[in-house]
MDTraj code that builds the backbone (N, CA, C; nanometers):
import mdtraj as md
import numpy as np

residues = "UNK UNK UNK UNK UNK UNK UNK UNK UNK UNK UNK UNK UNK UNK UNK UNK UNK UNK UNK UNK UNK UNK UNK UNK UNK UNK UNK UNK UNK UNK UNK UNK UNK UNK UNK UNK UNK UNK UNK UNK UNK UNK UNK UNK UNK UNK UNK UNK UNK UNK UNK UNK UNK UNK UNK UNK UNK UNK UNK UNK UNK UNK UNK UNK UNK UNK UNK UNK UNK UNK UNK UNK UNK UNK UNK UNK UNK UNK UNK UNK UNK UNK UNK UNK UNK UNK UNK UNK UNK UNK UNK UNK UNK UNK UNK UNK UNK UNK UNK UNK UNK UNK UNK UNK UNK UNK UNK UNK UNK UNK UNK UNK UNK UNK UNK UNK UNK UNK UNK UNK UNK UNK UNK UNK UNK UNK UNK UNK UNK UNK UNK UNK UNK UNK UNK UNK UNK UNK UNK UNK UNK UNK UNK UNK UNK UNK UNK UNK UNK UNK UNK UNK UNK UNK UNK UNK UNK UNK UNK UNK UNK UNK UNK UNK UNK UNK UNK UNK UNK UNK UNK UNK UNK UNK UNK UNK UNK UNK UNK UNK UNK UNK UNK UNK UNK UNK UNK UNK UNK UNK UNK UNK UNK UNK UNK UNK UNK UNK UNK UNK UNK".split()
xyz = np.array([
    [20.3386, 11.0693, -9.0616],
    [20.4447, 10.9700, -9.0487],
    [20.5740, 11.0234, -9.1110],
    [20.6995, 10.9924, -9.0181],
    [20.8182, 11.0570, -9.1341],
    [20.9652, 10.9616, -9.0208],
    [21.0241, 10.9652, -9.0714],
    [21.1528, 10.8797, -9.0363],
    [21.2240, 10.9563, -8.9295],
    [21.2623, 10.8682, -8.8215],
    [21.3343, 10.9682, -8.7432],
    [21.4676, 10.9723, -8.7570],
    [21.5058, 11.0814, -8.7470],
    [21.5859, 11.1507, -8.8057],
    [21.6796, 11.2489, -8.6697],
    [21.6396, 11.2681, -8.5453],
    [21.6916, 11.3051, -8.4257],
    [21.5775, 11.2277, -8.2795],
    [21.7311, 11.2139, -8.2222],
    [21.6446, 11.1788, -8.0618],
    [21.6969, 11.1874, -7.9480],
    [21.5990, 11.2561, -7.9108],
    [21.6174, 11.3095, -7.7402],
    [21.6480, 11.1887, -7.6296],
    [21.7469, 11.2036, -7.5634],
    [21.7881, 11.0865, -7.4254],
    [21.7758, 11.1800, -7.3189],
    [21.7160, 11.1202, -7.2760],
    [21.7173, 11.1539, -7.1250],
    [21.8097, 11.1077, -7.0184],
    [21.8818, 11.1465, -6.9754],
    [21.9896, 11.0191, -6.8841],
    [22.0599, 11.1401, -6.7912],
    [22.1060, 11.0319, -6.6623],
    [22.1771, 11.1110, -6.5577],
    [22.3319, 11.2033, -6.5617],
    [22.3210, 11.3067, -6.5222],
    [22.4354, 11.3564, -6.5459],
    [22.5740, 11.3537, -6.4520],
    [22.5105, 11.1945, -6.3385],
    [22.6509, 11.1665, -6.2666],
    [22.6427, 10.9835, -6.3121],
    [22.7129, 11.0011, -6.2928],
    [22.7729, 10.8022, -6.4162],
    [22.7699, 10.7231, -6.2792],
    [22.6418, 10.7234, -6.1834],
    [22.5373, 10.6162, -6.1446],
    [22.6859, 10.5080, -6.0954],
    [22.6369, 10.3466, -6.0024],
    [22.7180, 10.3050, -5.9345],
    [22.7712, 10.2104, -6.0505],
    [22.6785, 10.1819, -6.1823],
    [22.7106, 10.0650, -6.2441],
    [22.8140, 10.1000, -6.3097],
    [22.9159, 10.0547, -6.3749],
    [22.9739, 10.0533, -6.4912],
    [22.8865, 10.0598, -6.6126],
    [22.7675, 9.9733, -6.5734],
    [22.7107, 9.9377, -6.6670],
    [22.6082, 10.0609, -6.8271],
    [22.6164, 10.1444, -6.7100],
    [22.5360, 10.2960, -6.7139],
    [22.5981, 10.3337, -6.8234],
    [22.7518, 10.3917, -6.8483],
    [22.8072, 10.4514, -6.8608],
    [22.8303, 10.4070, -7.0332],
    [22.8465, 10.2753, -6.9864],
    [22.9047, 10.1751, -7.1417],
    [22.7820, 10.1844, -7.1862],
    [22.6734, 10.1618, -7.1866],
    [22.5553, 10.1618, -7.2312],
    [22.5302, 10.3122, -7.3204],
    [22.5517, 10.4003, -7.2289],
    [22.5108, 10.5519, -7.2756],
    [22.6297, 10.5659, -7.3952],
    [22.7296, 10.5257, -7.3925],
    [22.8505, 10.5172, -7.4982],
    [22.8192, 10.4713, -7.6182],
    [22.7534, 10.3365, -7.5775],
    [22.7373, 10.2541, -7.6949],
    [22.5920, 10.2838, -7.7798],
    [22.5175, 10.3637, -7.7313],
    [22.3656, 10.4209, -7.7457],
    [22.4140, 10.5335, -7.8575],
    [22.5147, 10.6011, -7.7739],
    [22.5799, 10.7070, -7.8559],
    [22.6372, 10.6642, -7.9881],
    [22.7062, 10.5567, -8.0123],
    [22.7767, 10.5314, -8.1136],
    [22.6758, 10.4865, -8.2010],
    [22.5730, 10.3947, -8.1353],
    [22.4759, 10.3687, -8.2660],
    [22.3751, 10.4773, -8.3300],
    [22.3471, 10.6070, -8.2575],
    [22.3096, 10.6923, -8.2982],
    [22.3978, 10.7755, -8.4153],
    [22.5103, 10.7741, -8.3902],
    [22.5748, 10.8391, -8.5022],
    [22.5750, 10.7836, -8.5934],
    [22.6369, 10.6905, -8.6075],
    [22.6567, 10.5607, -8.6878],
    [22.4979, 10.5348, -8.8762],
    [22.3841, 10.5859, -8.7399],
    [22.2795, 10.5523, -8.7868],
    [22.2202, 10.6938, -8.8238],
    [22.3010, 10.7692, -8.8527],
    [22.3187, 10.9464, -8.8880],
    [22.1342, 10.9802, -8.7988],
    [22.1240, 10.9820, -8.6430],
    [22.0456, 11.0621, -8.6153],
    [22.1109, 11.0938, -8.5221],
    [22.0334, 11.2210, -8.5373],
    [22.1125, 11.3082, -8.4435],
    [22.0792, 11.3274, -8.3203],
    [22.1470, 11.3504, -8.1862],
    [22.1321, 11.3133, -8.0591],
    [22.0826, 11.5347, -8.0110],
    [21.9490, 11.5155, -7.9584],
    [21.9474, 11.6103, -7.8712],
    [21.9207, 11.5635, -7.7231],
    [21.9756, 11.6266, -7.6379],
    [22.0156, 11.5942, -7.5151],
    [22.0671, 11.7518, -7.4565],
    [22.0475, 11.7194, -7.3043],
    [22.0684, 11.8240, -7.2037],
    [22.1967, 11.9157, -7.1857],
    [22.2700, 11.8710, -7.2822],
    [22.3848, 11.9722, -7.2941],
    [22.4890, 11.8880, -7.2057],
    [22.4740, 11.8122, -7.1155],
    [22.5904, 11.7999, -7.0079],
    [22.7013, 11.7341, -7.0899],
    [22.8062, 11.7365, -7.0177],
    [22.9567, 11.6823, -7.0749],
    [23.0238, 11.5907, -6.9737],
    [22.9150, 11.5293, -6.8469],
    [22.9717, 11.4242, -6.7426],
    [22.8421, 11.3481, -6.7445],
    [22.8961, 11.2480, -6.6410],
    [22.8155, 11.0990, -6.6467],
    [22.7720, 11.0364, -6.7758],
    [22.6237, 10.9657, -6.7476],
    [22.5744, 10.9167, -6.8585],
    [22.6048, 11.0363, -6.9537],
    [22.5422, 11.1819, -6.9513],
    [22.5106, 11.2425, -7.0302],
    [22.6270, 11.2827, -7.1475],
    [22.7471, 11.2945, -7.0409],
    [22.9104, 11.3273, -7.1557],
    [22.9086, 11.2008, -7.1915],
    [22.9034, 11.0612, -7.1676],
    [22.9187, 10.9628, -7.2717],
    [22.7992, 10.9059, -7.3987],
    [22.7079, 10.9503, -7.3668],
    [22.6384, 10.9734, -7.4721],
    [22.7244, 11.0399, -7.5810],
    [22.6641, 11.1753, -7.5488],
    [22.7397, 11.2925, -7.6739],
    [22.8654, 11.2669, -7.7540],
    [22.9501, 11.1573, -7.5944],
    [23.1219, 11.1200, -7.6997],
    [23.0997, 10.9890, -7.7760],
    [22.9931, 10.9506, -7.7546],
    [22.9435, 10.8253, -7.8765],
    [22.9159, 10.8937, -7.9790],
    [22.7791, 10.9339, -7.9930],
    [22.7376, 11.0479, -8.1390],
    [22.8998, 11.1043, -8.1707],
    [22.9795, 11.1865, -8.1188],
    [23.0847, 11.2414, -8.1580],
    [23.2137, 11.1616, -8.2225],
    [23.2279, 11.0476, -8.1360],
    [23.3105, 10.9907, -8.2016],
    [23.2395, 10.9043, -8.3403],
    [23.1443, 10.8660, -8.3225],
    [23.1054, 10.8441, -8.4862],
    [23.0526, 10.8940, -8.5823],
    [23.0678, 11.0456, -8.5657],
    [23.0633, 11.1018, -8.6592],
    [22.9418, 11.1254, -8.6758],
    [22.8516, 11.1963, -8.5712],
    [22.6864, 11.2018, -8.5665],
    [22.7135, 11.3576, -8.5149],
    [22.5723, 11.4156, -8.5464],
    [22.5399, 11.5582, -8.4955],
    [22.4483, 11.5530, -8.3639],
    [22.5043, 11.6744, -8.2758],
    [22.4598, 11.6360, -8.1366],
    [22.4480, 11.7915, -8.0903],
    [22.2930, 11.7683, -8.0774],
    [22.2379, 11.9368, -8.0260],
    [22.2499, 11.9465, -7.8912],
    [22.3230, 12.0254, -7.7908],
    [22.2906, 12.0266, -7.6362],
    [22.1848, 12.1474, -7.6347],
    [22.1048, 12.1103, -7.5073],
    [22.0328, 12.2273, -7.4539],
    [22.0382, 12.2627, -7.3316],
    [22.0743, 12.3602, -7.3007],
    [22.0950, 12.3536, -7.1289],
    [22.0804, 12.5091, -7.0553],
    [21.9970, 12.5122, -6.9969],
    [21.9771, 12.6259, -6.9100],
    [22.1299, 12.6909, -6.8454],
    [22.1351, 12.8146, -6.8536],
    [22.2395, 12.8811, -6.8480],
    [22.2172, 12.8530, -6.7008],
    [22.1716, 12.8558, -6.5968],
    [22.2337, 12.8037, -6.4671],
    [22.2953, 12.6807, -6.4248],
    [22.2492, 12.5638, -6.5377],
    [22.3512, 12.4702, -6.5223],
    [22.5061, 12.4791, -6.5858],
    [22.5243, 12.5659, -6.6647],
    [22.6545, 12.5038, -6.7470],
    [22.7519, 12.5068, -6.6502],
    [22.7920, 12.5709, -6.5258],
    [22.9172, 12.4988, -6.4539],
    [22.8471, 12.3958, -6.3704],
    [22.7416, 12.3671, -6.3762],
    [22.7194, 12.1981, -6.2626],
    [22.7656, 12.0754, -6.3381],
    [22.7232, 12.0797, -6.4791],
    [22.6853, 11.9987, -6.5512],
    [22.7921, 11.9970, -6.6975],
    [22.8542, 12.1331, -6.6832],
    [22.9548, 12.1282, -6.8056],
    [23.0426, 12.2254, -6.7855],
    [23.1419, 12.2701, -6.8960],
    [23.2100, 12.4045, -6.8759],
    [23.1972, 12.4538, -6.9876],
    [23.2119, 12.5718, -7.0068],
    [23.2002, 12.6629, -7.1695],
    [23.3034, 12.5675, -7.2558],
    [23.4093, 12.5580, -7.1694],
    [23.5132, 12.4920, -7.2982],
    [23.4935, 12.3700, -7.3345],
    [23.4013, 12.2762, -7.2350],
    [23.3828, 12.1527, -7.2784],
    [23.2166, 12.1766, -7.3745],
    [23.1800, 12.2440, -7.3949],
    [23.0353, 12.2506, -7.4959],
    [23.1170, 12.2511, -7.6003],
    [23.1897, 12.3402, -7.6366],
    [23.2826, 12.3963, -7.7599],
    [23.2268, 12.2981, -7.8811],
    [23.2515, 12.1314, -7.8406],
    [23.2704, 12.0122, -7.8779],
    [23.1844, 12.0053, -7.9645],
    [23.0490, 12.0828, -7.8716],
    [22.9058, 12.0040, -7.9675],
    [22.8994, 12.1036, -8.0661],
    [22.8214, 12.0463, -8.1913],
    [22.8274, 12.1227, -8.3265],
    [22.6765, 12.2172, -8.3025],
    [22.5952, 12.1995, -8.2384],
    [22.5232, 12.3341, -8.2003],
    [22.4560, 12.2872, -8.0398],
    [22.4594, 12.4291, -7.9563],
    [22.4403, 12.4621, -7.8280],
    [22.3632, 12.5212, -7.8302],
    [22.2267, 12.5133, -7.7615],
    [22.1510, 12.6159, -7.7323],
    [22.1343, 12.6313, -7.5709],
    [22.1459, 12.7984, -7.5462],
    [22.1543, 12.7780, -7.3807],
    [22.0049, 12.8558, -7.3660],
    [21.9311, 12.8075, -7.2646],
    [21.7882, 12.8242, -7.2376],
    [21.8056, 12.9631, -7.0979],
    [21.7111, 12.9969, -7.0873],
    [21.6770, 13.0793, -6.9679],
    [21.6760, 12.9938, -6.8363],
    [21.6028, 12.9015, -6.8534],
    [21.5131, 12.8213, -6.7482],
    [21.5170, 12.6808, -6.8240],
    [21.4585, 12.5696, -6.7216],
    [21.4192, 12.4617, -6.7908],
    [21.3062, 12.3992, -6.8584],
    [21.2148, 12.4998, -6.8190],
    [21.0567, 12.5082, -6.9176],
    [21.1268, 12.5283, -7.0385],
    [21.1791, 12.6076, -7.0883],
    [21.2597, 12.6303, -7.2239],
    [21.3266, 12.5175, -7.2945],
    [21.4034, 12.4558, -7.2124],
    [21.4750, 12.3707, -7.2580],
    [21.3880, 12.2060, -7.2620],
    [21.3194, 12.1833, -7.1830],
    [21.2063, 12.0639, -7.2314],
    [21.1169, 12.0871, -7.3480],
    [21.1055, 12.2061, -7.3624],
    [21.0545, 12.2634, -7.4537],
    [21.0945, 12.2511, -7.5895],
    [21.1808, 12.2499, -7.6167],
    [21.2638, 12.2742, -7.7359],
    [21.2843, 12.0999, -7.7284],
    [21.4021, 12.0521, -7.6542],
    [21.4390, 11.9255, -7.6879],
    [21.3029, 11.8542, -7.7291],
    [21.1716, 11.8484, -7.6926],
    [21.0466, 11.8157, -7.7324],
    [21.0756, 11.8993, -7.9047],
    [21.0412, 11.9456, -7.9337],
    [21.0277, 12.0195, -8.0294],
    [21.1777, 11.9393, -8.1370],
    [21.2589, 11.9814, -8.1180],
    [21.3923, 11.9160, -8.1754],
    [21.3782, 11.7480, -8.1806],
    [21.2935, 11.6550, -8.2008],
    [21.3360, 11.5354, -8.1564],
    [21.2262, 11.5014, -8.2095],
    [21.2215, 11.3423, -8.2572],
    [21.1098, 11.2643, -8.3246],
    [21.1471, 11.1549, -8.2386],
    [21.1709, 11.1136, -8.1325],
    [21.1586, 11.0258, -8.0832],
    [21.2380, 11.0297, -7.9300],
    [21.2011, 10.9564, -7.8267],
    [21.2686, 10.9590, -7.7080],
    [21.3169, 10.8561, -7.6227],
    [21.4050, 10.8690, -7.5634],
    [21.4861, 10.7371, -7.4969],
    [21.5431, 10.7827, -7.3947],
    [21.4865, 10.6906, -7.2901],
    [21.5472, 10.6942, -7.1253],
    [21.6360, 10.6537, -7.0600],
    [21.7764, 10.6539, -7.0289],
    [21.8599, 10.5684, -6.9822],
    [21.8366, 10.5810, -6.8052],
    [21.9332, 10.5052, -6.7779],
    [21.9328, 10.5840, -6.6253],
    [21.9796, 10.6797, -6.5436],
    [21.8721, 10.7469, -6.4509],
    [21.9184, 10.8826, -6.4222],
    [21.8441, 10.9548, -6.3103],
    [21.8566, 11.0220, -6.2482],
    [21.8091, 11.0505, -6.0713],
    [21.6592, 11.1780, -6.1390],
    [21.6728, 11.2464, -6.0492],
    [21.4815, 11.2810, -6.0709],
    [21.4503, 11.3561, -6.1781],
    [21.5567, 11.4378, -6.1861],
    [21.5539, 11.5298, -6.3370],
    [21.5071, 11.4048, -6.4334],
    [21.5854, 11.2900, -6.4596],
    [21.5585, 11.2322, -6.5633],
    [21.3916, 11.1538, -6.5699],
    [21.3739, 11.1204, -6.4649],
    [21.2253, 11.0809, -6.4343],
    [21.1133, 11.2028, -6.4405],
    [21.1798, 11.2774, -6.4285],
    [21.0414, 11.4022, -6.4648],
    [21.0656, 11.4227, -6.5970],
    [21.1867, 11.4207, -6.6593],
    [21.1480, 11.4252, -6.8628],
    [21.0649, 11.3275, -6.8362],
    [21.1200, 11.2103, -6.8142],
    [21.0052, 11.0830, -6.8563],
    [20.8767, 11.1005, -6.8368],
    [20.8641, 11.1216, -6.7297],
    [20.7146, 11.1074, -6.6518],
    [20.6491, 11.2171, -6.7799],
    [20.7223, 11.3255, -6.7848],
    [20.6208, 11.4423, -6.8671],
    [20.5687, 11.4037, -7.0162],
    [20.7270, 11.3260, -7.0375],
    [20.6949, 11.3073, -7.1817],
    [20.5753, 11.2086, -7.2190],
    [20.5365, 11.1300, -7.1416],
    [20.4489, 11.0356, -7.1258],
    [20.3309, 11.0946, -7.1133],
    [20.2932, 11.2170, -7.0033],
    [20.1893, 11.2472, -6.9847],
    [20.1478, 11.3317, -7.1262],
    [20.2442, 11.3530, -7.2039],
    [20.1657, 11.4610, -7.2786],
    [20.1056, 11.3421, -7.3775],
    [20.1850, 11.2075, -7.3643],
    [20.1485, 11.0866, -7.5015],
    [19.9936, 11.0767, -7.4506],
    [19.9997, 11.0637, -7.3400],
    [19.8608, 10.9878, -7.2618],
    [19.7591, 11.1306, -7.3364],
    [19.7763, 11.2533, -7.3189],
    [19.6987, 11.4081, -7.3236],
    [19.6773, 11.3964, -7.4881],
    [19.7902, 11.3269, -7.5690],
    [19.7487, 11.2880, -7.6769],
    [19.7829, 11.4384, -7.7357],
    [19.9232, 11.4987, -7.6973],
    [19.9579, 11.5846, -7.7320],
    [20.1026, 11.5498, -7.8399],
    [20.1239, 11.4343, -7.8481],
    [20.2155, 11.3956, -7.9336],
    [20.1830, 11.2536, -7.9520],
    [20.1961, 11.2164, -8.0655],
    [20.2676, 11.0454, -8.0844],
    [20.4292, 10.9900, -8.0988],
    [20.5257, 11.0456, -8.0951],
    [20.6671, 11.0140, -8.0903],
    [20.6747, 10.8612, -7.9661],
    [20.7383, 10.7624, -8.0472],
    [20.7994, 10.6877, -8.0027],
    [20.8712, 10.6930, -7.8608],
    [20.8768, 10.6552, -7.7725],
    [20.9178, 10.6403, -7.6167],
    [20.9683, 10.5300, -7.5836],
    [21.1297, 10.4837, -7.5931],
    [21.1893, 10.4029, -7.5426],
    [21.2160, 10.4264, -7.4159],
    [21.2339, 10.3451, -7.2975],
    [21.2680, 10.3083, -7.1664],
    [21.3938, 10.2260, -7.1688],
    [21.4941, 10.2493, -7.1857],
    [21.6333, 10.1583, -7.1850],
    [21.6758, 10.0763, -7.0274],
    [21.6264, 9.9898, -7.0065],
    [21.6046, 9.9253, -6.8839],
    [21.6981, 9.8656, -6.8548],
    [21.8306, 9.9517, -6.8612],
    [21.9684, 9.9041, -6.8590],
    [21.9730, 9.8246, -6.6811],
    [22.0176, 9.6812, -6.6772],
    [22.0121, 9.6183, -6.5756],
    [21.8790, 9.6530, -6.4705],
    [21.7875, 9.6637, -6.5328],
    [21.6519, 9.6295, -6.4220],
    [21.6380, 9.8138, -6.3800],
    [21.7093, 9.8753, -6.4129],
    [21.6865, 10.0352, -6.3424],
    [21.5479, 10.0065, -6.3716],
    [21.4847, 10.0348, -6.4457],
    [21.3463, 10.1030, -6.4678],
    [21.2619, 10.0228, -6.4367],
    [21.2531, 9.8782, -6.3779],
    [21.1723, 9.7755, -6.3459],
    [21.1089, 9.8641, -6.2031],
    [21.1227, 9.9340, -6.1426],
    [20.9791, 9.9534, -6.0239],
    [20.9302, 10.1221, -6.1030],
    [20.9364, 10.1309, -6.2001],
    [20.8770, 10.1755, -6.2661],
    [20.7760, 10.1757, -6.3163],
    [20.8365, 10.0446, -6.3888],
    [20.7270, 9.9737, -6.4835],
    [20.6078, 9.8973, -6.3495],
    [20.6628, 9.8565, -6.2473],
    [20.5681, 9.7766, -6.2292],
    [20.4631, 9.9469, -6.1173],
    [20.4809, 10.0670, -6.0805],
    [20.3859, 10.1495, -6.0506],
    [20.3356, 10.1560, -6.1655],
    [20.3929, 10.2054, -6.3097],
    [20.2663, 10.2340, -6.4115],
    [20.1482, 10.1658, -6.4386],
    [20.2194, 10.0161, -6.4200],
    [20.1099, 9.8873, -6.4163],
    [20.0186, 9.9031, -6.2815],
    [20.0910, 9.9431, -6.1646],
    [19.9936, 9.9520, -6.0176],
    [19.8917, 10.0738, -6.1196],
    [19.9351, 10.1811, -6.1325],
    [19.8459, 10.2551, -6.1390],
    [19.7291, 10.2418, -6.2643],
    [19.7459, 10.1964, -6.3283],
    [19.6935, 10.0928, -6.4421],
    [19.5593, 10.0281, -6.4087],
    [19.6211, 9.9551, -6.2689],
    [19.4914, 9.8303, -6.2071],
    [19.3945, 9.8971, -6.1410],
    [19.4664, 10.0158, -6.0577],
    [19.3616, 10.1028, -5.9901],
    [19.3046, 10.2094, -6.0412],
    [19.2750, 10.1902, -6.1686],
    [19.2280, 10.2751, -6.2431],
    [19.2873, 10.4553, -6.3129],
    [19.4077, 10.4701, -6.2744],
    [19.4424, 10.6068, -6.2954],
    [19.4873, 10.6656, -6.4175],
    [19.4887, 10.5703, -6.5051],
    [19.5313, 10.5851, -6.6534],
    [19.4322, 10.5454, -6.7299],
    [19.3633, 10.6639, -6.7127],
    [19.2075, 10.6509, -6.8298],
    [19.2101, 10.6661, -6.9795],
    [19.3755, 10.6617, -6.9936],
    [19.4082, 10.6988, -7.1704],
    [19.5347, 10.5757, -7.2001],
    [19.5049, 10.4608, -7.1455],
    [19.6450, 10.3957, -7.0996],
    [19.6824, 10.3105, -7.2607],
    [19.6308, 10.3437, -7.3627],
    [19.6664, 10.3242, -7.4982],
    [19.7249, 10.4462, -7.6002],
    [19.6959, 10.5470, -7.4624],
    [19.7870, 10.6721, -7.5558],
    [19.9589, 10.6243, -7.4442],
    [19.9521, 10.5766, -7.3292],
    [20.1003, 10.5602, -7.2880],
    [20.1349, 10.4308, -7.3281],
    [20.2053, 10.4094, -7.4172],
    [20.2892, 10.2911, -7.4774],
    [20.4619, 10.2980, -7.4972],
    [20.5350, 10.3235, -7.3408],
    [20.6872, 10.3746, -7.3744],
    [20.7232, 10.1887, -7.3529],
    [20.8264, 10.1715, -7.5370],
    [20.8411, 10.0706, -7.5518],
    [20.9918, 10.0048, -7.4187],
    [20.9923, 9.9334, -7.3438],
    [21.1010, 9.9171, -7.2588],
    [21.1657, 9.7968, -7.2966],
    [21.3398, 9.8147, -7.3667],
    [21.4301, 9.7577, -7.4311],
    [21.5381, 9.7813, -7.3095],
    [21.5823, 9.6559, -7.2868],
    [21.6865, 9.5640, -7.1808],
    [21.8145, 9.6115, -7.2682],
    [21.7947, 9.5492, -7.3584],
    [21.9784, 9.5627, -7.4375],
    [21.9750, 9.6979, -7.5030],
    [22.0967, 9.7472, -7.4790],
    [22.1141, 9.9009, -7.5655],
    [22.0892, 9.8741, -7.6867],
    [22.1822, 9.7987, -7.7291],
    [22.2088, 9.7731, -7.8757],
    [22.1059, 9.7338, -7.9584],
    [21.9407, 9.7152, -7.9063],
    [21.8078, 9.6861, -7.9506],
    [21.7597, 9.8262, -8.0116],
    [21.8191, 9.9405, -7.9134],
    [21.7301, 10.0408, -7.9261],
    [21.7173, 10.1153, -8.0871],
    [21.8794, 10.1310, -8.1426],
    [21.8216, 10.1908, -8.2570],
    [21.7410, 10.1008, -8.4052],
    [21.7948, 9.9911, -8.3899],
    [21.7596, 9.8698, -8.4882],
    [21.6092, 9.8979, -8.4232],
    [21.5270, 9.9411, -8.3533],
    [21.3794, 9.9126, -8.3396],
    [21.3422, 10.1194, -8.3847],
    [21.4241, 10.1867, -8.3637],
    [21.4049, 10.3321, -8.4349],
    [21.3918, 10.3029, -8.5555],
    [21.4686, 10.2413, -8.5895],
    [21.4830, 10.2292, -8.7533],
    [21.3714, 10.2055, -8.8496],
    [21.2832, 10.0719, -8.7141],
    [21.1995, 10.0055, -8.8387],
    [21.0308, 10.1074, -8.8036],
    [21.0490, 10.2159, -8.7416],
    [20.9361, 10.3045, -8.6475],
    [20.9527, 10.4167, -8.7358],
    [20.8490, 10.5111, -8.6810],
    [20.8272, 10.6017, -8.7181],
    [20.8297, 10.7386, -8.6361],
    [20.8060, 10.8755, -8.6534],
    [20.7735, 10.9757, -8.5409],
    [20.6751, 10.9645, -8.5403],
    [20.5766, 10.9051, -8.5707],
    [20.3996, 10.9171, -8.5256],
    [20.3850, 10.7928, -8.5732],
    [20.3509, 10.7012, -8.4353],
    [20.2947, 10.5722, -8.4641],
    [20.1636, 10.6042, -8.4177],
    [20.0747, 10.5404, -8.4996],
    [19.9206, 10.5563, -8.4698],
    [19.8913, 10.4204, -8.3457],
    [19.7359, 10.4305, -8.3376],
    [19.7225, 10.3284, -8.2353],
    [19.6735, 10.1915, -8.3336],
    [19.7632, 10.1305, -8.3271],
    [19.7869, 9.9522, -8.3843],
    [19.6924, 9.8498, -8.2759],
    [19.6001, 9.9049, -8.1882],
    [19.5688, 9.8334, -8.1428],
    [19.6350, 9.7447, -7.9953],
    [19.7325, 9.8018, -7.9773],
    [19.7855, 9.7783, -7.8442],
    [19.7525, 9.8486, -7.7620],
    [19.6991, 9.7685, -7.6622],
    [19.6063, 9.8242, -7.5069],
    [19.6863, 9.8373, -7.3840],
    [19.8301, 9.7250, -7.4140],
    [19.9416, 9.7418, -7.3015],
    [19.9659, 9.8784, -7.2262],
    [19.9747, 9.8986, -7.1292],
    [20.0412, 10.0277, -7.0775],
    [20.2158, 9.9998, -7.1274],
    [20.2901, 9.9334, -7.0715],
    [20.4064, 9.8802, -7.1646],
    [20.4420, 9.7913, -7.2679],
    [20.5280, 9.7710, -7.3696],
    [20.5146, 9.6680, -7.4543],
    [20.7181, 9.6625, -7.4150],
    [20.7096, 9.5419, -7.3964],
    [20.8163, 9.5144, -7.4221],
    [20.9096, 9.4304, -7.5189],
    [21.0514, 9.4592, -7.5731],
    [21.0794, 9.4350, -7.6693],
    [21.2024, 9.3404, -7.6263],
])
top = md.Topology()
chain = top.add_chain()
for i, resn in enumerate(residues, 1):
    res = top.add_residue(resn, chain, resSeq=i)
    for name in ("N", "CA", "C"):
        top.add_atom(name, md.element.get_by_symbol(name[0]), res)
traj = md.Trajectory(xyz[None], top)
């Protein structure tokens, strides 16, 4: 058990149709700094992903990017990384899931196209493999992640989650829930006895 202290977001790196996306990933950002943990994330400097990082940044939080050297002109420019106080550029993206896993006591999903659903999906499978216990928020900013939730539950009924008390990613509606529930958690929550495939907060 130990306090978390950095956390990995997962989120899209084009700022999605909502407004809503964007302010959310901002305001996620600001309470992360605010709440001195530090944000590792995919390196990008647009969409959700640059307003994240300019939350942590503008309040005065530390913010690790990681990003495979074939993305940095899709997703950023050399001069816009400058910003973050450490960069690590990966080979590949096995590397870089790799590490942000490794760098991070806890994880949080905003919304974001397939890249961001395969962190998720993975990070989950390794909870289920019982290869980590770290905390797993789902930020269910305006209903995004609701046909999500309801396949994990399909797959749930039809039997395909034979470890479905090692997947417990907690799914929080309001941003502003997410770090006030980091706070009172841990990086290794044991099993408390919740059988939910989701718990919601």
């Amino acid at each position: 058990m130990s306090t978390i202290r950095s956390v990995c977001v997962y989120c899209g790196s084009s700022a999605g149709r909502d407004p809503l996306y964007i302010h959310s990933g901002r305001k996620l950002g600001e309470a992360l700094g605010e709440a001195g943990m530090r944000l590792v994330y995919g390196g990008g400097t647009r969409g959700i992903m640059g307003a994240v990082s300019d939350g942590v940044i503008a309040a005065g939080g530390g913010v690790t990017g990681i990003i495979p050297r074939f993305l940095i002109d899709m997703e950023a420019t050399e001069r816009e990384l400058k910003r973050l106080d450490e960069l690590i550029v990966t080979e590949d993206m096995h590397e870089r899931k790799h590490l942000m896993f490794q760098r991070s006591d806890a994880f949080v999903a905003l919304p974001g196209g397939i890249g961001t659903l395969e962190e998720l999906v993975e990070i989950l499978t390794w909870s289920q493999l019982g290869r980590h216990e770290k905390p797993i928020v789902i930020a269910n900013i305006g209903g995004f992640w609701d046909p999500l939730s309801r396949l994990l539950d399909h797959m749930s009924e039809e039997g395909f989650l034979h470890r479905a008390h090692q997947v417990r990613p907690i799914i929080i509606d309001n941003v502003a829930d997410i770090v006030p529930h980091l706070l009172t958690t841990t990086s290794a929550n044991g099993d408390e006895g919740r059988l939910e495939i989701i718990e919601r907060l």
